[in-house]
N, C-alpha and C positions, 0 to 999 in steps of 0.2 A: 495462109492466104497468098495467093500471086500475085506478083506486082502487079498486074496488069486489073487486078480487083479494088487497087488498097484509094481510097477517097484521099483526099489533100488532107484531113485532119490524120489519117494514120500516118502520113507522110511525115508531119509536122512532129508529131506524137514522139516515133520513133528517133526522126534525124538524122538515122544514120546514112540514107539515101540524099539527105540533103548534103551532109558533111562531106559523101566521098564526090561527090558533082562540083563544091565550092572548092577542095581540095586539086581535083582535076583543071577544074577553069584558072585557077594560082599559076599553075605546076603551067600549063599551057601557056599563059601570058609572060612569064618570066622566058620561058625558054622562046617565045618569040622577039622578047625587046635581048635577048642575049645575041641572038640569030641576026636580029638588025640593027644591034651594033649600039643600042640606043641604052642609056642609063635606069638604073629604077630610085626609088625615093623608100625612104624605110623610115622607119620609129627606131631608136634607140640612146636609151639612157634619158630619155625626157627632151631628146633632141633630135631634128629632122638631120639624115645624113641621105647622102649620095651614093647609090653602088653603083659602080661601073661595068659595062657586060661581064668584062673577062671575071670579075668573082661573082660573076650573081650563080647559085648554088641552086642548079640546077640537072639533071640526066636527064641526054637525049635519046629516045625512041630509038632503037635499035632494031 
């Protein structure tokens, strides 16, 4: 079946089309708070920490 056929529940069903979309919009929002310089907030260890641009772990579009 073609994307362009599949209804919101094969959408759902599957996931996979949802995973690599939420994957992309990540991967995209990181690489713009790194681009402007601006920090992110993270989960780890059961504790809120602070990345800074220069580590947030990102590749730029080439």
């Amino acid at each position: 079946m073609s994307d362009a056929k599949k209804n919101i529940d094969e959408f759902f069903n599957t996931g996979t089309e949802i995973d690599e979309a939420l994957q992309q919009g990540v991967k995209e929002a990181l690489l713009q708070h790194k681009k402007a310089g601006n920090p992110i907030v993270s989960w780890e260890n059961g504790k809120i920490i602070w990345i800074q641009p220069e580590d947030i772990p990102v590749e730029e579009k080439t």
